[in-house]
C-alpha positions as CSV (number, residue, x, y, z in Angstrom):
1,X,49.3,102.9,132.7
2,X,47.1,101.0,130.3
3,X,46.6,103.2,126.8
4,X,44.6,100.5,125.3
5,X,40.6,100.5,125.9
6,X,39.3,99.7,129.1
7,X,37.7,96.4,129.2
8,X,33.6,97.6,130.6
9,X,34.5,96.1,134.5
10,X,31.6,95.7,137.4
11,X,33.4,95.5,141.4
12,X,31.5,93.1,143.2
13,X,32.1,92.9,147.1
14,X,31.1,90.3,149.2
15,X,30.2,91.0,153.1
16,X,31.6,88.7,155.4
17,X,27.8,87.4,156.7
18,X,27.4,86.6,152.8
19,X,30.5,84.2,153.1
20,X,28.6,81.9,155.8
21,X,29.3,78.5,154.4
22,X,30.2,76.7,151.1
23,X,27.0,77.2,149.9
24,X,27.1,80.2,150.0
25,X,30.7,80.8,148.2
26,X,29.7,78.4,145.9
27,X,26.6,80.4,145.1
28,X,29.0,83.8,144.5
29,X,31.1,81.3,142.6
30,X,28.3,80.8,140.1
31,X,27.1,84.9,140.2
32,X,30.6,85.9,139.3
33,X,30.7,83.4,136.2
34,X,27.2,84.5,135.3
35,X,28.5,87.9,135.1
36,X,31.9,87.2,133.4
37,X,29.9,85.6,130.9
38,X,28.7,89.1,129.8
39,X,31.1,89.8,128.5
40,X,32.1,92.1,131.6
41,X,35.7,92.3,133.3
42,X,34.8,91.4,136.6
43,X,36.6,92.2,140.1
44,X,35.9,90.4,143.3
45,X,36.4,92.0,146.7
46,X,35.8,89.7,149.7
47,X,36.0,90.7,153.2
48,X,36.6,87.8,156.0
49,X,33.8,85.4,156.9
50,X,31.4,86.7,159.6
51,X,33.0,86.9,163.1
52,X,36.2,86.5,162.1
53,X,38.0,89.7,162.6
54,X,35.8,90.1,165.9
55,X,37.7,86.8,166.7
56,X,41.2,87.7,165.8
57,X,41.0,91.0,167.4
58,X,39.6,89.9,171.0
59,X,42.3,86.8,170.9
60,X,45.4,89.5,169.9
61,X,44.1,91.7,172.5
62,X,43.6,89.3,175.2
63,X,47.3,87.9,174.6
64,X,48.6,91.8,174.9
65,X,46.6,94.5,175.6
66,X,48.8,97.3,174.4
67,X,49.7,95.1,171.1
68,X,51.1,97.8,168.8
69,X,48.6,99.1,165.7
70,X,51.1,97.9,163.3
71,X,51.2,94.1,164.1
72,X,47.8,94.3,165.0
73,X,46.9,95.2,161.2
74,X,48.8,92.2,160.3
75,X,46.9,89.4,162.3
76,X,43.6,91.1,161.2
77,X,44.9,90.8,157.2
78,X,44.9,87.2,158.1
79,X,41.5,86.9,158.0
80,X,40.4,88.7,154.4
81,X,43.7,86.8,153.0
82,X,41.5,83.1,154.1
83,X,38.4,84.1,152.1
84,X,40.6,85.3,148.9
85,X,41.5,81.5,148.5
86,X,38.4,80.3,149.6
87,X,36.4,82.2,147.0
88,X,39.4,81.7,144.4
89,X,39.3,78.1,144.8
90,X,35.2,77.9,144.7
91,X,35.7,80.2,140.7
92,X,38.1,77.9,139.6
93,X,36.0,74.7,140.1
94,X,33.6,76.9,138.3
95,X,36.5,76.7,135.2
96,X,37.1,80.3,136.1
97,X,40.6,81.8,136.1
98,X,41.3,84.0,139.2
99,X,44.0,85.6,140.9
100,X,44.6,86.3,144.7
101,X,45.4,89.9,145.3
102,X,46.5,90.5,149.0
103,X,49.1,92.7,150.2
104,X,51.9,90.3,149.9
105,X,51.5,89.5,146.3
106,X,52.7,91.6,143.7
107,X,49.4,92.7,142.2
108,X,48.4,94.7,145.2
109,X,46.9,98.1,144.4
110,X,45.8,99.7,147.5
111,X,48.4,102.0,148.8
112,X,47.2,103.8,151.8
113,X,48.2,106.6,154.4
114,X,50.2,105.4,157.9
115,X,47.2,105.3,160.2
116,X,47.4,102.2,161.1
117,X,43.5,100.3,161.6
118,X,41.7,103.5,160.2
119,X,44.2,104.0,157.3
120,X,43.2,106.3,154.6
121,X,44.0,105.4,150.3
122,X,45.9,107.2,148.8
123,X,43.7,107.8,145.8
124,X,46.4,108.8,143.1
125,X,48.7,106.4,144.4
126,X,46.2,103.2,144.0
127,X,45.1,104.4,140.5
128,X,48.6,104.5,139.1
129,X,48.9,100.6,140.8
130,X,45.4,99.7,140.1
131,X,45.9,100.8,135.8
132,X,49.3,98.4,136.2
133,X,48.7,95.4,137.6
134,X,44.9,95.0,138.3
135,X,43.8,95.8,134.5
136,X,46.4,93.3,132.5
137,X,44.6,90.5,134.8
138,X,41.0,91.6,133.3
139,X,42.0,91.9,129.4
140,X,44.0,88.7,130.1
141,X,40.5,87.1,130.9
142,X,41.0,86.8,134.5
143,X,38.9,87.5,137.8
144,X,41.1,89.1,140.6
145,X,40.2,88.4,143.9
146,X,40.9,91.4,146.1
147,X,41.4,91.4,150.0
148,X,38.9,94.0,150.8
149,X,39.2,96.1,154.5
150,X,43.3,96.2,153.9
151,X,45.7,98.6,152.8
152,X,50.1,98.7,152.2
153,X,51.7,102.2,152.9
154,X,54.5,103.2,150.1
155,X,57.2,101.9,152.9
156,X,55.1,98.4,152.7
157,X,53.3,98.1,155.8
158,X,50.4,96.5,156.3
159,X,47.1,98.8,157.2
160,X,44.0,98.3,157.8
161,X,40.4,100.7,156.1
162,X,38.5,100.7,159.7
163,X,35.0,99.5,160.2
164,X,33.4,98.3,157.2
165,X,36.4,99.0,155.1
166,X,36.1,96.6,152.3
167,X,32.9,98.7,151.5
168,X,35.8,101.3,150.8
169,X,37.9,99.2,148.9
170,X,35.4,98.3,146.5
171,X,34.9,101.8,145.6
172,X,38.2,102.8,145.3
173,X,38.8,100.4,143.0
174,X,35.5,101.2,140.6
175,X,36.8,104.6,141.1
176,X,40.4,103.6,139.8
177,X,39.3,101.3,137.1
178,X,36.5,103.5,135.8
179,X,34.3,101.0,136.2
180,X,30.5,100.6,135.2
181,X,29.2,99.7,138.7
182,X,30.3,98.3,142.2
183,X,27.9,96.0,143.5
184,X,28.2,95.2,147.3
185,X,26.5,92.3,147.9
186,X,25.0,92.3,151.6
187,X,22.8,89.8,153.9
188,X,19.6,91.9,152.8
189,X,18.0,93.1,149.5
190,X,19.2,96.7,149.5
191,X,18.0,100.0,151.7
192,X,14.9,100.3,153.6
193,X,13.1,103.5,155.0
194,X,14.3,102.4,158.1
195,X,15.9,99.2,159.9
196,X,13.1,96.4,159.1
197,X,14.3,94.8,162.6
198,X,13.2,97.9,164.8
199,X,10.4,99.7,162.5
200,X,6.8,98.3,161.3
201,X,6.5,98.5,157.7
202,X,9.6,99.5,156.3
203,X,9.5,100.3,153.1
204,X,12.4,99.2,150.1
205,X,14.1,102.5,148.9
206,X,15.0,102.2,145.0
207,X,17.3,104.7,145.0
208,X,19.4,107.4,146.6
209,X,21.3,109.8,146.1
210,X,25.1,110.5,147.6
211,X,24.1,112.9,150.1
212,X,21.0,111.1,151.4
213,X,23.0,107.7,151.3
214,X,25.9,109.6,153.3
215,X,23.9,111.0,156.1
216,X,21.8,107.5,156.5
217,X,24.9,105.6,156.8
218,X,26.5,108.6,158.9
219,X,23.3,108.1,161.6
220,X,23.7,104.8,162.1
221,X,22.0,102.9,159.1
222,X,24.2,99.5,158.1
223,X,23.6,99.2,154.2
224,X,27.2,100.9,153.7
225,X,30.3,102.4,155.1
226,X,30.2,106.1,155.5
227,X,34.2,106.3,154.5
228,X,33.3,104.2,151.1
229,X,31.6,107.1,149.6
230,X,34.0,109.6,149.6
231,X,35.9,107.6,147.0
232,X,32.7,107.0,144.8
233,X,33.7,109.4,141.2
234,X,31.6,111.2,138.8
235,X,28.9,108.6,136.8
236,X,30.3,105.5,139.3
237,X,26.9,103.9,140.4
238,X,26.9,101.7,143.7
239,X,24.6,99.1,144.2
240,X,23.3,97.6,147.0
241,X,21.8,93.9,147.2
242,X,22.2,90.3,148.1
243,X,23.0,87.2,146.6
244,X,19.8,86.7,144.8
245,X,20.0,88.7,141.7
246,X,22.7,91.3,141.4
247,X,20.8,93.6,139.4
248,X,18.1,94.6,141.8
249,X,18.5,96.2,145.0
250,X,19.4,100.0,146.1
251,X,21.4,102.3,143.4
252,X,22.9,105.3,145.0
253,X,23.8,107.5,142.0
254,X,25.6,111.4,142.5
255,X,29.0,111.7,143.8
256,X,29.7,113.6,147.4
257,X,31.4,117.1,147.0
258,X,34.2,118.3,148.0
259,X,35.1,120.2,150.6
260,X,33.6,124.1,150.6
261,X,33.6,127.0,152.7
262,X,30.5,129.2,152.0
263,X,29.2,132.2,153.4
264,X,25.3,133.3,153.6
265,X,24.8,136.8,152.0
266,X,22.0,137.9,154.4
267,X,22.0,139.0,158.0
268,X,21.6,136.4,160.9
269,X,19.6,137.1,164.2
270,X,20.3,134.5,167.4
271,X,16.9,134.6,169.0
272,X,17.5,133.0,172.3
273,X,14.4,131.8,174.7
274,X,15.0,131.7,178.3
275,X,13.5,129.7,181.1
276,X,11.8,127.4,178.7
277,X,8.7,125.5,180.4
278,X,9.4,121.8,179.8
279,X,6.1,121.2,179.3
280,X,5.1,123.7,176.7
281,X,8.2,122.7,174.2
282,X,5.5,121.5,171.5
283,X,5.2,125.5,171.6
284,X,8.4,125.8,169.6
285,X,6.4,124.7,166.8
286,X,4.6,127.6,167.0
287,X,7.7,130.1,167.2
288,X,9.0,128.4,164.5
289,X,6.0,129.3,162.4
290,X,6.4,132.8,163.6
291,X,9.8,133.3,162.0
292,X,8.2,131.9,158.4
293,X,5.3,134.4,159.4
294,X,8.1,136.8,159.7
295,X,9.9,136.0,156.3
296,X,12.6,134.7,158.4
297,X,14.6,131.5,157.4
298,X,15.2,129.1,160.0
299,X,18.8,128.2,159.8
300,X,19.9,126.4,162.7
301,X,18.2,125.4,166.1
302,X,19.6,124.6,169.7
303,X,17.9,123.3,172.4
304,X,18.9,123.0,175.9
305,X,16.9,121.8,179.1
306,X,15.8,125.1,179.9
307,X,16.5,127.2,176.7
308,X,16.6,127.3,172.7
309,X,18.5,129.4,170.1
310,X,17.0,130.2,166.9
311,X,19.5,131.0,164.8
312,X,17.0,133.3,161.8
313,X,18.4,134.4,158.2
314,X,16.9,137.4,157.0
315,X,13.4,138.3,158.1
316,X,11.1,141.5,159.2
317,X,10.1,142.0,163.2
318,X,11.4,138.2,164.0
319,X,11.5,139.4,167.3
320,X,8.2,140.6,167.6
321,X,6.6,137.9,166.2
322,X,8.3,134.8,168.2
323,X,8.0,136.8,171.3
324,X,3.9,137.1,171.1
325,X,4.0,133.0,171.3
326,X,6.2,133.3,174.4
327,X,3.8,135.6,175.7
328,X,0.2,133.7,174.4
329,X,1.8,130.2,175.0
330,X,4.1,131.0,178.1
331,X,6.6,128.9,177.0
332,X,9.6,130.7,178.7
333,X,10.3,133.6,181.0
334,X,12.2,135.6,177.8
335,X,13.6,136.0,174.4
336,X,15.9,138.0,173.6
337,X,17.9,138.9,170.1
338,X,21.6,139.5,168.7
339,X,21.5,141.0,165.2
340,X,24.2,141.5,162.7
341,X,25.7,137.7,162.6
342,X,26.9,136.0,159.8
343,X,26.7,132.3,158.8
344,X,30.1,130.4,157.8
345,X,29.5,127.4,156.2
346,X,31.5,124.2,155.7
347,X,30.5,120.9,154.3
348,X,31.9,118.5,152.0
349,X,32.4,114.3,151.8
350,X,32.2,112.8,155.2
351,X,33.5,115.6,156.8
352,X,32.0,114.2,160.2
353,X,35.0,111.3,159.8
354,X,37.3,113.5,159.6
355,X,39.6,114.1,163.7
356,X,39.4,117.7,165.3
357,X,37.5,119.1,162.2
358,X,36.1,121.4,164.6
359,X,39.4,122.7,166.5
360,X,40.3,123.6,162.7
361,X,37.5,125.7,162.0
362,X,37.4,127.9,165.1
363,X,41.1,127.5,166.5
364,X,42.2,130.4,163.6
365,X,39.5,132.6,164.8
366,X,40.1,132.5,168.2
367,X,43.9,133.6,167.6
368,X,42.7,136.5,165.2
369,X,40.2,137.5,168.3
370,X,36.9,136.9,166.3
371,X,34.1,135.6,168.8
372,X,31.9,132.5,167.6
373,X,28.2,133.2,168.6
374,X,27.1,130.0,167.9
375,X,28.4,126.6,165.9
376,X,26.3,123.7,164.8
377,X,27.1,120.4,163.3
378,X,24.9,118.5,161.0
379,X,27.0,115.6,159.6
380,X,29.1,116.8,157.3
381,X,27.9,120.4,157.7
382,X,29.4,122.7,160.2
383,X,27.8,126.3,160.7
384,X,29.8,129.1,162.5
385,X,28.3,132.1,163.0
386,X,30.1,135.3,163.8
387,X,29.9,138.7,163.8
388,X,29.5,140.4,160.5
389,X,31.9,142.9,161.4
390,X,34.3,140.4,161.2
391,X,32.5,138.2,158.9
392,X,34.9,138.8,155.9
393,X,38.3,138.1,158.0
394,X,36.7,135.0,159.4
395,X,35.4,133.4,156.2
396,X,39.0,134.1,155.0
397,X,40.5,132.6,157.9
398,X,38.4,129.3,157.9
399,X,38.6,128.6,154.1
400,X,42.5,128.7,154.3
401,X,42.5,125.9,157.2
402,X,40.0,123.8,155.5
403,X,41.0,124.6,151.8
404,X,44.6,125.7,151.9
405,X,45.6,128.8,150.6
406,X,43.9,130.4,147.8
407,X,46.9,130.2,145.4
408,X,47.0,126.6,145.8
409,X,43.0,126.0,145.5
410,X,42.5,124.2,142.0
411,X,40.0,126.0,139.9
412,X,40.1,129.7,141.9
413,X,42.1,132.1,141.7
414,X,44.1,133.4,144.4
415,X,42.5,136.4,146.5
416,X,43.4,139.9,145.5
């Protein structure tokens, strides 16, 4: 590891619709110079030109249909290891030194789980490389050009990020290298209120925070990969923008958290509405209204074709209240209520990524016999509620499969 001081580095990833011709890679030729010449350490992470992987994985899986993950990673590496030397050969007819990191060169920092094309970094284990190999080639004056989507396990295989995935290796590495910024440079000029393709008047977003960029890009939005962000640190700043000028565009500032298991202090009520009228469902407004009326707090809400659940925190004659709309409004044949619930929540950093989340949450409760009333995902939110006469064993019970136990829990202290 370096004990000198850190040259002040920028990441700069270029998507593969950016790398369209050599205009275009002679255009991010002259950006990266422009920026070097700030006296910046600059790191380049290209992904393959547009199409390519699309191309590569139809071919490999027309050729064998049950082609194994593992060899599969390998022909897809082929096509993030073509723009490396594209780009590298563009900087140095800009008089720019650079070197080509891939997986089968020895400056390769990415070390990543076994899960072959949705691998996982290992974030320790690429900081240790990254502080070895990638910083001597920025205080020696020279631009490494990373391979961005790919990965190498610690046996040497290699993996592929998944979807978007050089998106995550751009922010691993600004996470690894402390760096001041990681720009990804896109096809458009940053984030919009909404796609500009589909809406009428989008408007350009300046800024957003980790949360808000997490659950656009969770619901669909393209701007960035939902997986990059849970490698973005404390004060690293990603930027979002286009060829034109690398210091406008969207700057999503704040850091996810981790994961946490939380537990609301007041009573829950499930207020369920049966034999809902289809066409008096704009009435649900109104019943919503009633539970603020009520000093409720509106914590979750279920709809089916002929019912919805309100699940209400706290509150005075909820009930009451919610059931004079179904009476005035005659939006359903009944409502009925189940007091004494509790609310387990847990959320943390793209916790909707994440396999059988769910089965982990509630599989320890049903073996310890505690019923769920009610569970409710929100991206990377899950709410469980249960019976507060179990509500102590149950938090307990969740925080231990989603956090370990509590001896091993850095910063709290084990449960007495």
């Amino acid at each position: 590891m370096s004990t000198t001081k850190m040259l002040e580095t920028v990441v700069v990833k270029f998507g593969g619709s950016v790398l369209e011709n050599e205009k275009a890679i002679n255009q991010v030729a002259s950006l990266i110079k422009e920026t070097k010449g700030k006296g910046l350490g600059v790191v380049v992470v290209v992904s393959a030109m547009k199409g390519v992987t699309d191309q590569i994985m139809a071919l490999s899986k027309k050729e064998n249909p049950e082609i194994e993950p593992y060899l599969l990673d390998e022909l897809l590496s082929s096509g993030e290891k073509t723009s490396a030397r594209m780009v590298a050969a563009a900087l140095a007819s800009f008089g720019l030194q650079s070197v080509i990191v891939d997986p089968d060169t020895p400056y390769w920092p990415v070390i990543t789980d076994e899960r072959h094309l949705d691998a996982n970094p290992l974030v320790e284990e690429s900081r240790a490389k990254t502080q070895e190999l990638i910083i001597p080639l920025l205080e020696a004056g020279k631009v490494p050009v990373v391979c961005g989507f790919l990965g190498k396990t610690v046996g040497g295989k290699i993996t592929t990020l998944g979807r978007g995935g050089s998106d995550t290796t751009a922010v691993l590495l600004g996470n690894c290298l402390n760096a001041k910024e990681v720009i990804l440079v896109k096809d458009v000029e940053g984030v919009y209120s909404s796609d500009p393709d589909k809406v009428t008047n989008p408007q350009f977003i300046e800024s957003l925070n980790g949360e808000e960029a997490e659950m656009l890009a969770a619901g669909g939005a393209k701007f960035l990969h939902v997986k990059a962000l849970r490698y973005q640190s404390s004060g690293l700043r990603i930027r979002v923008t286009n060829l034109d000028k690398l210091d406008s565009g969207t700057v999503i500032k704040g850091e996810l958290s981790p994961v946490q298991v939380e537990m609301l202090g007041e009573r829950v009520s499930m207020i369920t509405f049966v034999g809902l009228n289809p066409e008096k469902t704009e009435s649900i407004i109104r019943a919503v209204k009633a539970v603020r009326e009520a000093h409720g707090d509106l914590l979750a809400l279920s709809l089916e074709s002929n019912a919805a659940i309100f699940y209400v925190g706290g509150g005075e004659n909820v009930l009451d209240g919610v059931h004079q709309v179904l009476v005035e409004d005659k939006i359903g044949k009944a409502v009925s209520e189940f007091p004494r619930l509790s609310m387990i929540t847990v959320k943390g950093a793209a916790l909707e990524t994440e396999r059988g989340v769910v089965q982990r949450i509630t599989g320890p409760l049903a073996k310890a016999s505690i019923n769920v009333y009610g569970i409710v995902t929100i991206l990377s939110s899950v709410r469980v509620f249960v019976s507060s006469e179990h509500s102590e064993r149950a938090h307990g019970l969740v925080k231990e499969a989603m956090m370990g136990p509590a001896e091993n829990r850095k910063g709290e202290l084990p449960s007495k």
